[in-house]
C-alpha positions as CSV (number, residue, x, y, z in Angstrom):
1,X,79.3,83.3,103.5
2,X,78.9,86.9,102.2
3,X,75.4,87.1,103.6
4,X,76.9,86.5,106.9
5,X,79.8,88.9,106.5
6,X,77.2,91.8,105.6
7,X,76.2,91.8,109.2
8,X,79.8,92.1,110.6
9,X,80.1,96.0,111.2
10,X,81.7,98.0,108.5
11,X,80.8,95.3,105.5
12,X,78.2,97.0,104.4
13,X,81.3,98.7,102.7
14,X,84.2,96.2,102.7
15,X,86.5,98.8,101.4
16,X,87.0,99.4,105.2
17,X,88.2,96.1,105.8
18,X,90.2,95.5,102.5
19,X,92.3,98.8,103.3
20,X,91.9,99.2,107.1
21,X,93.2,95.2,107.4
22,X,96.8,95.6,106.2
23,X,97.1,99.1,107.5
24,X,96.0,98.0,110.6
25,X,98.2,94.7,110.6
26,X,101.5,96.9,109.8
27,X,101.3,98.9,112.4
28,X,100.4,95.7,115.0
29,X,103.4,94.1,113.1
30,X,105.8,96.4,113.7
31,X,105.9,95.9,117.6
32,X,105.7,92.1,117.7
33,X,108.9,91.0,118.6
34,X,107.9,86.8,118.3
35,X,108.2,86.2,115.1
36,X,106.3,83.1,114.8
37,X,103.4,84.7,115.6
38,X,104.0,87.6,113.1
39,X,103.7,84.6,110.6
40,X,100.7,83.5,110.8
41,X,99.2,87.2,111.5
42,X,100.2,88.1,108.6
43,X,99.0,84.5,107.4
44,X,95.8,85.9,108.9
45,X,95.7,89.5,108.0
46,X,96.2,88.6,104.3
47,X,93.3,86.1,104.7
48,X,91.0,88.2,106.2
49,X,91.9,91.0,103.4
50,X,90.9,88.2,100.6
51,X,87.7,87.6,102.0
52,X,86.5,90.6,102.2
53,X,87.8,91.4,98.6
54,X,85.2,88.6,97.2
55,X,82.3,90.8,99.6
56,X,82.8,93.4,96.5
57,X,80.4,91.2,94.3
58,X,77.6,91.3,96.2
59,X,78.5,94.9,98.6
60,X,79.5,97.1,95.7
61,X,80.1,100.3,98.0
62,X,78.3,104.0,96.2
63,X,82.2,105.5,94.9
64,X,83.5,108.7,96.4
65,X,85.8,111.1,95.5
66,X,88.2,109.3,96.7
67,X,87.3,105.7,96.4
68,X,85.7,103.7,93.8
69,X,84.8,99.9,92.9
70,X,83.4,99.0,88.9
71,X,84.2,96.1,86.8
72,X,87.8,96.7,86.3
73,X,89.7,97.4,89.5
74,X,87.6,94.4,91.1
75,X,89.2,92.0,89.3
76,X,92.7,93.6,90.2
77,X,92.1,94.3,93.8
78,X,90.5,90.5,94.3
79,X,93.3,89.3,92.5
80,X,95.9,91.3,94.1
81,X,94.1,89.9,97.7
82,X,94.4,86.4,96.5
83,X,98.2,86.7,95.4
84,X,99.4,88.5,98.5
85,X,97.1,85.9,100.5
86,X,99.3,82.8,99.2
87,X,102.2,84.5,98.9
88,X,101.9,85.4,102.6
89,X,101.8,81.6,103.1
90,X,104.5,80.3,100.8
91,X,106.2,83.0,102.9
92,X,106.0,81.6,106.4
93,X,107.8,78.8,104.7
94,X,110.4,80.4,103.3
95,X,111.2,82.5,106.4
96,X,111.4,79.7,108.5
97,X,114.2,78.0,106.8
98,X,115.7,81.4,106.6
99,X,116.0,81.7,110.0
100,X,117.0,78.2,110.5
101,X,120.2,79.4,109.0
102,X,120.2,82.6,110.5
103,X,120.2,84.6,107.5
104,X,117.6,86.8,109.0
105,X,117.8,88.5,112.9
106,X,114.3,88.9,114.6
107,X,114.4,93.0,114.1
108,X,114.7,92.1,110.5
109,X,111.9,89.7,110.8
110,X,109.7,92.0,112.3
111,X,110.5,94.8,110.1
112,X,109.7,92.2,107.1
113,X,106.1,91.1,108.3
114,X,105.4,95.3,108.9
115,X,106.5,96.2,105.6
116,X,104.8,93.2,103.5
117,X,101.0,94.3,104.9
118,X,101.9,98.0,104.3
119,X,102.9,96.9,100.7
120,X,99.6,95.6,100.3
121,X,97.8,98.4,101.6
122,X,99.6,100.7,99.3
123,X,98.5,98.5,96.2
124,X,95.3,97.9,96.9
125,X,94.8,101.6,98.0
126,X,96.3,102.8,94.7
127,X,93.6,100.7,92.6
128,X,91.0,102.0,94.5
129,X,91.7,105.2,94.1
130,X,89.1,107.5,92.5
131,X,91.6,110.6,92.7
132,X,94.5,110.8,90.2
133,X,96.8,112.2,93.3
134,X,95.8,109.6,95.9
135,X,96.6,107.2,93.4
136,X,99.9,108.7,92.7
137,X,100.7,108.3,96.7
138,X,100.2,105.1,96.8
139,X,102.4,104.1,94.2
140,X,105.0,106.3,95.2
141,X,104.6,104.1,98.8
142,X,104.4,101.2,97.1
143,X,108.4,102.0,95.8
144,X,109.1,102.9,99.5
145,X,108.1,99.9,101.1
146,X,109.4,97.5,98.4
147,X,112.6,99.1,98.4
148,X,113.1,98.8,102.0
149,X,112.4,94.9,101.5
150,X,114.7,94.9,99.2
151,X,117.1,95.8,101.2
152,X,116.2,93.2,104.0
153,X,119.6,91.0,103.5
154,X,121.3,93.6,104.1
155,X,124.4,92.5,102.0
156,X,125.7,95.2,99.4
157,X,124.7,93.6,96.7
158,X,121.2,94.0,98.3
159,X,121.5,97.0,98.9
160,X,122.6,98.4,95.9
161,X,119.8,96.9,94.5
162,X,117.3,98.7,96.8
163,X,119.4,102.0,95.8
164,X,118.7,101.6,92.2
165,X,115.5,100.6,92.7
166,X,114.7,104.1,94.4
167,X,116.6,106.3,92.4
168,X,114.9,105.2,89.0
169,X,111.5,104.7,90.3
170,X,111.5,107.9,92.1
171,X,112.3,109.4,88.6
172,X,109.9,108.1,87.0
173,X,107.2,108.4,89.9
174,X,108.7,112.2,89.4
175,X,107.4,112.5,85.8
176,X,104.3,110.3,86.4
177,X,103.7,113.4,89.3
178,X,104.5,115.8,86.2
179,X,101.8,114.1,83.8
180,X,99.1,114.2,86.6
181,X,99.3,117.5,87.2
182,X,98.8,118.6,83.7
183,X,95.7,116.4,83.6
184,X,94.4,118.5,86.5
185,X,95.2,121.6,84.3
186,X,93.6,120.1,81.4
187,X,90.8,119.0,83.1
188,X,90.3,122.7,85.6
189,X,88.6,124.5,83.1
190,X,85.5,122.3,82.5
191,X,85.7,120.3,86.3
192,X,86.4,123.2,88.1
193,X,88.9,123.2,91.1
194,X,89.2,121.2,93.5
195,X,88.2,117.0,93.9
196,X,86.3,116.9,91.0
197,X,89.1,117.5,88.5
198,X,91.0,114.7,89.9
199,X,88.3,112.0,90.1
200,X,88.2,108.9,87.8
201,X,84.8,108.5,87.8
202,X,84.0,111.9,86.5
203,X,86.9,112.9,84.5
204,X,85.9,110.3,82.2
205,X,82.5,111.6,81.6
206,X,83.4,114.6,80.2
207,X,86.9,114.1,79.1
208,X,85.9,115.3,75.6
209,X,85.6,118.4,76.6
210,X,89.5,118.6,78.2
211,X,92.4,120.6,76.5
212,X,93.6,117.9,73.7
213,X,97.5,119.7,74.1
214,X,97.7,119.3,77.5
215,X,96.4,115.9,77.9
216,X,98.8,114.9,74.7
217,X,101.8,116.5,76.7
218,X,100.2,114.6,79.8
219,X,100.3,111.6,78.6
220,X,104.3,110.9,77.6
221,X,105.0,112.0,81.0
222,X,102.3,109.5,82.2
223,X,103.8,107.2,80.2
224,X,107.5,107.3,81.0
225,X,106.7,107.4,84.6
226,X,104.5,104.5,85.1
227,X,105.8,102.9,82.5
228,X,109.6,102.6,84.6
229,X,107.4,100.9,87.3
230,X,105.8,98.5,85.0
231,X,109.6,98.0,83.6
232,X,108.8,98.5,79.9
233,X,112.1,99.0,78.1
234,X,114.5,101.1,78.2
235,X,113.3,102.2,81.4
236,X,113.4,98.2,83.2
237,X,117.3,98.1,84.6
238,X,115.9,97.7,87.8
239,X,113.4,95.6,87.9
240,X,116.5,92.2,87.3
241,X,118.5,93.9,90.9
242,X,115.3,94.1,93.1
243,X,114.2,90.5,92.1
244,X,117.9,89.2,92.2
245,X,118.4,90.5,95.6
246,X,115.3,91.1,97.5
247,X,113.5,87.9,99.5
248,X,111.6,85.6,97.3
249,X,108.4,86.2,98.6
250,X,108.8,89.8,97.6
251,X,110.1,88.7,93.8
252,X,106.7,87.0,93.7
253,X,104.8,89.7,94.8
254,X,106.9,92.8,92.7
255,X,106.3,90.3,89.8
256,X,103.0,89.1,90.6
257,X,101.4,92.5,91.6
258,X,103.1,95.7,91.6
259,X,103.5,95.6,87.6
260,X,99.8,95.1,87.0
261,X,99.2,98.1,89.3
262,X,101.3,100.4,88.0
263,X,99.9,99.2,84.3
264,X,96.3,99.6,85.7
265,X,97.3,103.3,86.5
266,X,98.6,104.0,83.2
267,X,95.3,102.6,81.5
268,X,93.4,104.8,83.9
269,X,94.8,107.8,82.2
270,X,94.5,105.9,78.7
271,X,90.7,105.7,79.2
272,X,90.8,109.7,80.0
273,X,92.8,110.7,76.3
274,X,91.3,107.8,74.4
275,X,87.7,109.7,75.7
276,X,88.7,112.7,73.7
277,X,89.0,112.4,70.3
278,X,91.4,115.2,69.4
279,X,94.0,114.5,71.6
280,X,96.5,111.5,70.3
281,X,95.9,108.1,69.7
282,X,97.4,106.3,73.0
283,X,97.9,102.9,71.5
284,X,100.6,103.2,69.1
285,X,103.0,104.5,71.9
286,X,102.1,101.6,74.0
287,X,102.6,99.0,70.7
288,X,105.7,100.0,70.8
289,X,107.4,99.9,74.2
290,X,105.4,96.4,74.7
291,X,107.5,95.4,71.3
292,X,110.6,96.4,72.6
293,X,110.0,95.0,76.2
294,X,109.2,91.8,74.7
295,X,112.0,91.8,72.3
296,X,114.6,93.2,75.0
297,X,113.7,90.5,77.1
298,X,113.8,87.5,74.9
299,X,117.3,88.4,73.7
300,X,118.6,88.6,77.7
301,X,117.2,85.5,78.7
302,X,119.4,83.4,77.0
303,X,122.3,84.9,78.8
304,X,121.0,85.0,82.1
305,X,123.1,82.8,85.1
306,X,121.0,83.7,88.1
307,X,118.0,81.7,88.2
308,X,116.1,85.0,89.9
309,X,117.3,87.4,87.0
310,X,116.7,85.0,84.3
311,X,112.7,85.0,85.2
312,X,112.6,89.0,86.2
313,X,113.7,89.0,82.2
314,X,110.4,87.0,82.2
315,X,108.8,89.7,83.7
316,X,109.6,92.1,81.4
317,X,108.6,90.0,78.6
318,X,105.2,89.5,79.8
319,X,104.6,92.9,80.4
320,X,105.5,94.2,77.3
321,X,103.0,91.1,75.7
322,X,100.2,92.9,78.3
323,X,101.3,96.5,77.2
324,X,101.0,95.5,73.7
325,X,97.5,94.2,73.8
326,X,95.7,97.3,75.5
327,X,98.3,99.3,73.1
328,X,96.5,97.6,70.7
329,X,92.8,97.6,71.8
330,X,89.3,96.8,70.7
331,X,87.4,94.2,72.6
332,X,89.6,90.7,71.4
333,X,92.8,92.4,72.4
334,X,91.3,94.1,75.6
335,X,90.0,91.2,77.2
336,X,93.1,89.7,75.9
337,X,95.3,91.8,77.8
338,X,93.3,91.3,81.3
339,X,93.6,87.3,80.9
340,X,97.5,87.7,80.3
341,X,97.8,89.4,83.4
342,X,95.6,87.2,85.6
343,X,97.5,84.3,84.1
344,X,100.6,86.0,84.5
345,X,100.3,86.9,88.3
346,X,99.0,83.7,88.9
347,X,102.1,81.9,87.0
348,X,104.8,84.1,87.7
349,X,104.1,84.1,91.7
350,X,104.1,80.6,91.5
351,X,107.3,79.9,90.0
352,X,109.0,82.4,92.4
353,X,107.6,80.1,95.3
354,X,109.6,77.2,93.4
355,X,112.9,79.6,92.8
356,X,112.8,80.2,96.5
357,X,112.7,77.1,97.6
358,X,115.4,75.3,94.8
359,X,117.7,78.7,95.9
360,X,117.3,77.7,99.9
361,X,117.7,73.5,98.6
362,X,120.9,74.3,96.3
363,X,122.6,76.9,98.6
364,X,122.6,78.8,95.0
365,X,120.8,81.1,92.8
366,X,123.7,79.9,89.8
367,X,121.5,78.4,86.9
368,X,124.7,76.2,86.4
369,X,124.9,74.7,89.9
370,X,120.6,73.6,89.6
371,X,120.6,70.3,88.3
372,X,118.1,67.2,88.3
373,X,115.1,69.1,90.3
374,X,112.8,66.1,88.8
375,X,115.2,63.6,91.1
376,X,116.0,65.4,94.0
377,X,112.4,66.4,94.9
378,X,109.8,65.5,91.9
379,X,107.0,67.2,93.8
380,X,109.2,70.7,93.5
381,X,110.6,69.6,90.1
382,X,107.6,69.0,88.7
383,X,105.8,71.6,90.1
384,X,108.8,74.0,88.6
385,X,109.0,72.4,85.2
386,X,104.8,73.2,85.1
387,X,105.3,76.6,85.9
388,X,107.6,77.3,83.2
389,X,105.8,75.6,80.7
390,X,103.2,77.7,81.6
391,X,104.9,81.0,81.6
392,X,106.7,80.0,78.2
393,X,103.4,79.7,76.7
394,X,103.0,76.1,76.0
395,X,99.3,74.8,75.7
396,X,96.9,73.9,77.2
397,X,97.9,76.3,79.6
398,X,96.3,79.5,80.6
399,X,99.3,81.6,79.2
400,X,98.9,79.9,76.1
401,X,95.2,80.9,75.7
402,X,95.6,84.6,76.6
403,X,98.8,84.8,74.2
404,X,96.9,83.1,71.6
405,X,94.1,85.7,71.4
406,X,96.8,88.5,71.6
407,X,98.3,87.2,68.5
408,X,95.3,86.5,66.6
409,X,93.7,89.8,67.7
410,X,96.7,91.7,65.8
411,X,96.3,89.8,62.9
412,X,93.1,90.2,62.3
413,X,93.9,93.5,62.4
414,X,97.3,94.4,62.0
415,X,99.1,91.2,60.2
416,X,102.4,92.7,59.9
417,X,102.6,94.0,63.4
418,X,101.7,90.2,64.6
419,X,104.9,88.9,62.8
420,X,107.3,90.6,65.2
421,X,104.9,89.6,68.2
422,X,105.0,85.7,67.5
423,X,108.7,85.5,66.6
424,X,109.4,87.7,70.1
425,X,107.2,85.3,71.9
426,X,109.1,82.2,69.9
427,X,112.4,83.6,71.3
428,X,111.8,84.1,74.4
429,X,109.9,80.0,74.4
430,X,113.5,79.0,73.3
431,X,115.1,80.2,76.0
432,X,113.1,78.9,78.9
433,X,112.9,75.9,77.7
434,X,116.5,75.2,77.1
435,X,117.4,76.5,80.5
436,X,114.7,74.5,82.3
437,X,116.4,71.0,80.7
438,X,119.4,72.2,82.0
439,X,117.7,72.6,85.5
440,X,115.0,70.3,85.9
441,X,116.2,67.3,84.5
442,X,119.8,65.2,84.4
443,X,122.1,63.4,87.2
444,X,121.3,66.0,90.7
445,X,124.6,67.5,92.0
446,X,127.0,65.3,94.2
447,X,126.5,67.5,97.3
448,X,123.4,70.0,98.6
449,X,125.1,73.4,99.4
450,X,122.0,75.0,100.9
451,X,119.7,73.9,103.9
452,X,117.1,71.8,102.2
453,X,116.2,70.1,105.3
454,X,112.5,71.4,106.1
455,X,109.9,70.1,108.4
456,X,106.7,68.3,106.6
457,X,104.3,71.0,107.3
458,X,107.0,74.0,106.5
459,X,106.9,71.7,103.1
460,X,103.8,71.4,102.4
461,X,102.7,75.4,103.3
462,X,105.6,75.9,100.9
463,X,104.4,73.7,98.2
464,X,100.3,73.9,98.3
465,X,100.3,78.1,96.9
466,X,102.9,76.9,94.0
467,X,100.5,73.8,93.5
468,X,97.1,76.1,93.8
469,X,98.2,78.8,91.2
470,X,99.4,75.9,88.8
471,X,96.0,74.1,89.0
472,X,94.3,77.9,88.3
473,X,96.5,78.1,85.3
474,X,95.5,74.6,83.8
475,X,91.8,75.3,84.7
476,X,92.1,78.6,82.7
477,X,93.7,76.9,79.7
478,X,91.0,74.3,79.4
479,X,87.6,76.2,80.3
480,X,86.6,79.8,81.6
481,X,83.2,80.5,83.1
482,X,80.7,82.2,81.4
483,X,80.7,84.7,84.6
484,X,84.5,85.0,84.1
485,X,84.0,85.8,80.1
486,X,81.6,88.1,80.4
487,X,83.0,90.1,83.0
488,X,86.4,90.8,80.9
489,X,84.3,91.6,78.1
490,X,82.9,94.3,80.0
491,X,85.9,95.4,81.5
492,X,87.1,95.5,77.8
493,X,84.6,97.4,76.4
494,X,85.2,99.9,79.5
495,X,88.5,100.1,78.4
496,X,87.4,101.0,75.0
């Protein structure tokens, strides 16, 4: 298959595809008017984008200084490709029935399909970036096309959501700009001007040599900044609005994908200081805003009603478990962190394709008006209660595994810092599984609010990404390649 994409012109660098693709299809998108055939387009486009990703194995392109392939942002941007490929699927679903009850008008569906392949072009431009500023662009799109999807409903719940959403993120992008720009300066002196100073590929090389004050003072602003997009606590309070309000499909893929970017930007910078050993030690500061993300979160998911806040609290749990680990490092913890954020993207997408679909069934996003999913459609239920068994960290699950070797890593190392870590993790276990027996199981409702009556095949594209993801996660849990293993230990070791 690769072999025969390698003669297609423009593979010999499939950068070209992977970002010219979704750029492409948003523009194309944004002057269909049929909205059927803006589906599966962007059914197609995100396809075609995932294919090319996996031509990066064999077609490594030379970097630039302005884009750049090694071991770490492959995984993401292949990952990121494979996410935004089956959420693109679960989403022609999902917008269907939406328009069967004509929640959505075609100018909105139009203006959806646009924006979802320019979201994807922003991500996977920003992580392969090989310039600190270009990066920062991206993100900073990123916000801007999430936040118009946010606002799709156009209700004023919605679209106070999508206001909060900007303001904070811009804020933080704001400080993140801040913190780039005094890695230029520290970095101007032995780089010189110009391209150079802002490259990833040769910053690193010779990031001993940078100003150790600057890149300290660089480095809380870095922090702060990316940090609000990642939605490490305090700086979170809009991540629960924009996956309350937004369509599902988005939820997944804000969840899913936009989290790890911004996190993969922030350990970009991490490499840099952690390369020069008088500046400060990164990973305390990131120990503790993972700790207080994950305790934050476990405490708020016991008093969530909304069935889409209660697993953006999730979120925000699992991120600060990820933060943690790389706050941590060394190799264990490292190649911890990268399988809790495959396994989360995976796991978290997955149960916002169930939430989306048990929302559109039950007419409801109330956790108290979801009862007997297991009844009413077992191949949903089930699917559901899975993916929360999975994201709660129950084994033999992949989340289990990657959370397992995040808490042994610290106490190997750290035992008292690993006490805190398991009893967050224990909390926040509680509290999905006593809201899932409240949903998934028991006597169903007397009478279906929403409008739960789909066709087969708008069922089954709805069902086969929740059902594919789940299958990854158990696959994980039970066995990982030798191929796989050994490429997160390099990644970990390139992370230092």
């Amino acid at each position: 298959m690769i072999e025969r994409l390698a003669l297609l012109p423009g593979l010999e660098n499939p950068l070209l595809w992977i970002l010219g693709v979704p750029l492409g299809s948003a523009g194309f998108l944004a002057i269909l008017r049929d909205w059927r055939v803006a589906t599966w387009v962007n059914v197609g486009a995100s396809a075609v984008t995932f294919t090319a990703s996996l031509a990066l194995f064999e077609l490594r392109p030379e970097p630039t200084r302005l884009l750049f392939i090694d071991d770490f942002n492959i995984y993401l941007v292949v990952l990121t490709a494979f996410v935004g490929m089956t959420t693109a699927i679960f989403s022609a679903a999902y917008i269907a029935r939406e328009t069967s009850a004509n929640r959505l008008s075609d100018m909105h569906l139009r203006f959806y399909h646009s924006m979802y392949q320019a979201f994807l072009f922003t991500m996977l431009l920003a992580l392969t970036a090989n310039n600190t500023g270009v990066m920062w662009v991206s993100v900073e799109a990123a916000t801007l096309t999430t936040v118009l999807m946010v606002s799709l409903y156009r209700t004023r719940e919605a679209i106070e959501a999508a206001w909060k959403y900007f303001i904070l993120c811009s804020v933080g992008i704001g400080l993140a700009l801040f913190g780039t720009i005094l890695v230029y300066l520290a970095a101007q002196p032995v780089m010189g001007d110009g391209p150079d100073a802002m490259a990833w590929t040769l910053m690193v090389k010779r990031a001993h040599d940078f100003q150790p004050d600057l890149l300290n003072l660089a480095f809380v602003f870095v922090l702060v900044g990316y940090g609000t997009k990642v939605g490490l606590a305090p700086l979170h309070s809009w991540l629960p609005d924009a996956h309350a309000e937004g369509p599902t499909p988005i939820s997944a893929v804000l969840s899913g994908l936009l989290l790890n970017v911004a996190l993969y930007a922030l350990l970009r910078f991490k490499m840099v200081i952690a390369a020069n050993g008088r500046a400060l030690t990164p990973g305390p500061l990131l120990v503790m805003m993972g700790l207080s993300s994950l305790f934050l979160a476990a405490f708020m998911l016991y008093r969530r009603g909304d069935i889409k806040r209660l697993f953006a609290y999730s979120s925000i749990e699992h991120m600060g478990v990820i933060t943690f680990a790389f706050g941590m490092g060394g190799p264990l913890a490292n190649f911890a962190g990268l399988l809790h954020m495959t396994m989360h993207s995976l796991t978290k997408s997955a149960i916002f394709f169930a939430v989306g679909i048990i929302s559109q069934n039950a007419g409801t996003k109330r956790i108290a008006d979801i009862r007997g999913l297991t009844a009413t459609n077992p191949v949903l239920g089930w699917g559901f209660v899975l993916g929360v068994l999975a994201i709660a960290g129950l084994p033999p699950l992949g989340v289990f595994m990657s959370e397992f070797l995040v808490v042994s890593s610290t106490f190997a190392r750290q035992p008292l810092l690993a006490i805190p870590l398991a009893l967050g993790l224990l909390l926040a276990f509680g509290a999905l599984i006593s809201r899932l027996q409240m949903m998934a199981f028991g006597p169903p409702p007397p009478t279906v609010l929403g409008h739960g009556n789909a066709s087969t095949m708008s069922s089954i594209m709805a069902l086969t990404p929740l059902w594919v993801h789940m299958l990854l996660v158990l696959v994980a849990g039970l066995y990982l390649p030798k191929e796989l293993v050994s490429w997160f230990q390099a990644v970990a070791k390139l992370l230092g």
